[in-house]
N, C-alpha and C positions, 0 to 999 in steps of 0.2 A: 638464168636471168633472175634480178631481184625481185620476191614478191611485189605487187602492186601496193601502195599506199592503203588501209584501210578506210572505212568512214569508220568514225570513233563518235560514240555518245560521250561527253564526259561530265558524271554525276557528279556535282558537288555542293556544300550548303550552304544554304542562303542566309543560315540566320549565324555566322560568322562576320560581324562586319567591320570589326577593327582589324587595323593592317598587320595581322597576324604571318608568320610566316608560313601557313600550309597556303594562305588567301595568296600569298606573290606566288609560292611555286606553282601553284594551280593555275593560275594566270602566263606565269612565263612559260610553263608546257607549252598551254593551247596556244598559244602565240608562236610556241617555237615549234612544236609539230602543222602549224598552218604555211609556214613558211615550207617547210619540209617537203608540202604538196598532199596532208591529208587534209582530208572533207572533216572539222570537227563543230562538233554542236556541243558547246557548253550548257547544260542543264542546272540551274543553282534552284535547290529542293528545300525549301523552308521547314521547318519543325523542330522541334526538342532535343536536338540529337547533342549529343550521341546519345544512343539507345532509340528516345523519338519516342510519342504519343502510336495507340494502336492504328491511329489512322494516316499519320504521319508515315509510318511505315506498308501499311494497304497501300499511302501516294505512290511510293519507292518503290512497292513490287512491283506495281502495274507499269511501273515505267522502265522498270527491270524486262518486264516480259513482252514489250513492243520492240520490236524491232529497228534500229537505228534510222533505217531510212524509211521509216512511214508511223515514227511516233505517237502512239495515244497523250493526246493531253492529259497532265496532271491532273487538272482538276473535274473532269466529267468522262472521261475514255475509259472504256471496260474492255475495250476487244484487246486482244493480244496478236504478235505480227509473230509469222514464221522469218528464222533466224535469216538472214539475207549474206550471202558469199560474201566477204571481203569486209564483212561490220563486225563489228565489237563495240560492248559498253565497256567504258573506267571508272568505276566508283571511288572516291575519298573514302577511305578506311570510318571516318566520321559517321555515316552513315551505315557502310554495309556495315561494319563489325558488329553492331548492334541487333542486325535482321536476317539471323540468319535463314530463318522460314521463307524470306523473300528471296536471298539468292540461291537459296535449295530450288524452289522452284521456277527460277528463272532457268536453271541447270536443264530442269527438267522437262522446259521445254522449246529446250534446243538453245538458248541464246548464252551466245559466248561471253561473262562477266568477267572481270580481273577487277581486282583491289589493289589501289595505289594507299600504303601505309604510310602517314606522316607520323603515327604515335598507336601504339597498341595501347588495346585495354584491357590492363591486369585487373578493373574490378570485377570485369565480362570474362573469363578464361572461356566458359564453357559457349557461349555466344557466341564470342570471338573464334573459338576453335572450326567449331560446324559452319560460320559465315565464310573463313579461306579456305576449308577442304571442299567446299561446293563451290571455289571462283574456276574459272577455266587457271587462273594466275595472278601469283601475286605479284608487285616491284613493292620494294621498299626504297624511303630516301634518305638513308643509313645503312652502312657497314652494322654496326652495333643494333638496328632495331632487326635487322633481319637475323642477327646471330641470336636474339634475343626469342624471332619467333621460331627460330629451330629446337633452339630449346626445350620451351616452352609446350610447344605442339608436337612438337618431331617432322618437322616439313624441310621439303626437301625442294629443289627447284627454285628459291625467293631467288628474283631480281633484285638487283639496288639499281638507282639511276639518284646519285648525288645532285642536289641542289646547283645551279650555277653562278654563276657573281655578274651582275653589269659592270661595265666598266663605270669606273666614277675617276674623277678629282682627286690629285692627291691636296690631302689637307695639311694646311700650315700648321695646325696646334696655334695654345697659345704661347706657348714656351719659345717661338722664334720670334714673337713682339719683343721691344725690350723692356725688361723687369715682368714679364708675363707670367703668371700665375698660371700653375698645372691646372689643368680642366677636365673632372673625371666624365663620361656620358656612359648611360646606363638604357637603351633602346630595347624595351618590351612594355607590354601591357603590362597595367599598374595588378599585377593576380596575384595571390599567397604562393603558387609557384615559383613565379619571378623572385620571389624572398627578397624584392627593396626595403623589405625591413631590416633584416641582417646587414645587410649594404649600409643603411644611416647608424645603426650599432658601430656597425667597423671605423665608419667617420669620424662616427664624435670622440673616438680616440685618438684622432689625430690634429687636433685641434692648434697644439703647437707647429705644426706645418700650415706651411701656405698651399693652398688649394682651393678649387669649386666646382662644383657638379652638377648636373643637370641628369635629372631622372624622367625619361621621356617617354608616352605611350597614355594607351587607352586609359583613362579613368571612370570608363562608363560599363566595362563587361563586369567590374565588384564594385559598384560603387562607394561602400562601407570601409574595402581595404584600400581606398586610394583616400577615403576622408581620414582612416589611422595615417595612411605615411604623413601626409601633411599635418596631422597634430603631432604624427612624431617629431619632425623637422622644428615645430615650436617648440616641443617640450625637451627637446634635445642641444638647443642653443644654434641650430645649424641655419638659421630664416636667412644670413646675409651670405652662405653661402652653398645653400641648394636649392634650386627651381624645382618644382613639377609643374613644367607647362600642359600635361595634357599632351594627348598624343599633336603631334607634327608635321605639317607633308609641304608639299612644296618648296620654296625659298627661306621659308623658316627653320625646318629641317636641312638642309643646306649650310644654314649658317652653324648650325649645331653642329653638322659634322666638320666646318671646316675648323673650328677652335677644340677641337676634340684632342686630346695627346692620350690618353689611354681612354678602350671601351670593357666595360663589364658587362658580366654577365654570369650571373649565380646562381640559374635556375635549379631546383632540386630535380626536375627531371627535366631532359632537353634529348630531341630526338636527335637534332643536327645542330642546329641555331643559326639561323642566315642570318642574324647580325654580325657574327664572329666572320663571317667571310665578308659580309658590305664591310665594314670596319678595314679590315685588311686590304680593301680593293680600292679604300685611301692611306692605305700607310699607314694604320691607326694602329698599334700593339692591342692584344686581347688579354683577359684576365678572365676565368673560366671555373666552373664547379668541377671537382674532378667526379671520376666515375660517371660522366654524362656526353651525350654525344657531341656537346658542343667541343670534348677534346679534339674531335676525327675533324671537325671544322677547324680548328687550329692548328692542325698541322696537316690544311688544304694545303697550302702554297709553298709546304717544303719539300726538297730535294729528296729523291726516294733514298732511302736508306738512311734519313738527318733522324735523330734522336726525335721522340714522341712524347716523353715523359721524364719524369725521376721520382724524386725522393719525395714525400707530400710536401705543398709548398716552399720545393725550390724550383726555382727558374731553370729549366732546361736547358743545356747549350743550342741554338738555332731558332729555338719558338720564337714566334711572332708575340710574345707573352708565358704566360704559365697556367698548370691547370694546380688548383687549391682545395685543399682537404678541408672539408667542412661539413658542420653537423649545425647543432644552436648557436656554437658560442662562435663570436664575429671575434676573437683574438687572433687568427691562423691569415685571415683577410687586411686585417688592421697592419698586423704583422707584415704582410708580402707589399701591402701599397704605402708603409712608412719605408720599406726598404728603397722602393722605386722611385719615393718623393726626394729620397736622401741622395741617391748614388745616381750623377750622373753617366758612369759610364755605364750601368742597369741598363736607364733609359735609352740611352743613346744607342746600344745592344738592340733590345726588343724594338724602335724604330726604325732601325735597319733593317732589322729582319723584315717586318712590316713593309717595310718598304720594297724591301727582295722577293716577296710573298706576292706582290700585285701582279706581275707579269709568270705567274703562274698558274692562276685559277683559274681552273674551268667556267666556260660561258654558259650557257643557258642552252646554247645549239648544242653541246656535249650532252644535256640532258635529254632532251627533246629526239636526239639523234637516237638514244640508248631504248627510249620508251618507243620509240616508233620501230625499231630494231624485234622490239618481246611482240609487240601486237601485228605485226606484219608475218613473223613466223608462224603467229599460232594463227593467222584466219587462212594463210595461205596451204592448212592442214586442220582444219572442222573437227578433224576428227580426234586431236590428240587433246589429252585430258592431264596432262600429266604436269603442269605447269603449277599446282599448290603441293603436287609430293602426292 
């Protein structure tokens, strides 16, 4: 018979509050392991993390070392609970990576931990290292972060449970209006990450084409690099044809997606990038940083064995888009999206694909099934250790 369903603690943090992608996956687990039939208590733990204030991380342990079903409160509980059959804590990598004295000792007294990885941290190796050889288990939500933490650490055992896609709408574009004007959208928080600087570089070289864009997402997690993009946008001549509205939600983001015909995304580092799959889960083509995980997201919804890559910045045969070599200089970008504004049979190629790409993705129960899959083995055997290597 199949183990029983565990009860699941699942730690995550509070002080993330733009709609980040670890914030959806985190949300769509617990929602899709509830369905599933486990008992979960979402925990969102406020502080400085990653890394965290000293007492930020005293909150995490104490709440590491209670026991799922008879939790100490955050903010006054000192006693600690014996480990209970069929429970497990999930911490966000966000937090534990950073502590690892906390989950050493949660190990140590008795309670089962695993680390859910949305993003490692290379500036923590040694933090990082001690915080997943003291988890009962890691999942990563990457192919590439977990090849990244084998590397790195020498661990042996990482899970992956990939990200899932809701089903959405397919989007018109503006290209099916008539005389409609291509419409770039660029979905993440406004961060030096995100590199929407590079992005309005690439632009304003293409000035002799018709186009417009919308760069869409938080403006409040930097708020210094979201007042640069928009003086960039002035001082670059681009004001009548890019918005940054500030992050989006509802019917307004809606409308954004339905006039979308290509989505970017040039993050210099990307663990997966759930906008490469929302995008795709409307037909939308992607255009991607290469060497980042947001490639494995782009060639989610193709056929096993279809082409994953090529030459730097050429269009792949099958992708739902291409992934793009890039460092400073925005020429290799400017380059790949004058090709796309020019050639419609490009376009009409990577919208295709996009469009063959939607009834491919995995759902969110694919995800939720996978992680309920690692925590049900290991509570239905206490005893086994061997889940970080």
């Amino acid at each position: 018979m199949p183990p029983a369903s565990p009860r699941i603690r699942f730690v995550v943090p509070g002080n993330v509050r733009h709609n980040s992608g670890g914030n959806v996956y985190n949300a769509a687990l617990a929602a899709g392991l509830t369905v599933l039939g486990a008992d979960v208590e979402t925990c969102p733990l406020d502080g400085d993390w990653p890394g965290g204030s000293a007492e930020d991380r005293r909150r995490l342990g104490r709440l590491l070392r209670a026991a799922p079903a008879n939790p100490a409160p955050a903010e006054t509980g000192s006693a600690t609970g014996e480990a209970t059959p069929g429970s497990v804590t999930l911490v966000d990598s966000l937090l534990a990576c950073g502590a690892p004295d906390e989950l050493e000792a949660a190990a140590a007294a008795g309670q089962r931990v695993w680390i859910l990885v949305h993003m490692p941290l290379p500036d923590q190796p040694e933090r990082e290292r001690r915080a997943l050889q003291a988890a009962a288990g890691i999942i990563c939500t990457s192919r590439s972060d977990a090849g990244a933490l084998r590397t790195r650490h020498g661990l042996d055992g990482v899970k992956v449970a990939l990200p899932g896609t809701a089903p959405a709408p397919l989007a018109a574009g503006s290209l099916s209006a008539p005389s409609g004007v291509p419409h770039f959208i660029a979905v993440a928080a406004l961060l030096p990450n995100k590199d929407q600087s590079l992005l309005l570089d690439a632009l304003a070289r293409l000035t002799d084409l018709p186009w417009t864009a919308s760069l869409i997402g938080s403006d409040t997690a930097d708020p210094a690099y979201a007042a640069q993009l928009r003086d960039s946008v002035v001082r670059l001549g681009l004001a009548r044809r890019v918005s940054i509205p500030g992050e989006l939600r509802g019917p307004a983001l809606d409308a954004q997606w339905g006039a979308a015909d290509l989505s970017l995304l040039i993050s210099r580092a990307e663990t997966y990038g759930l906008v490469v799959t929302e995008s795709l889960a409307r037909g939308i083509p992607v255009v991607v940083r290469e060497g980042t995980g947001a490639v494995e997201a782009l060639a989610a919804g193709t056929p096993p064995g279809s082409p994953s890559g090529s030459q730097p910045g050429t269009p792949a045969p099958g992708l739902p888009g291409a992934a793009v070599g890039l460092g400073t200089d925005p020429a290799p970008l400017a380059d790949l999206l004058g090709r796309w504004l020019s050639d419609p049979v490009l376009r009409d190629g990577w919208r295709d694909a996009a469009a063959a790409a939607r009834g491919r993705l995995p759902g969110w129960d694919a995800t939720a099934r996978i992680v309920l899959e690692c925590l049900s083995a290991e509570t239905a055997d206490s005893g086994k250790t061997d889940g970080a290597g």
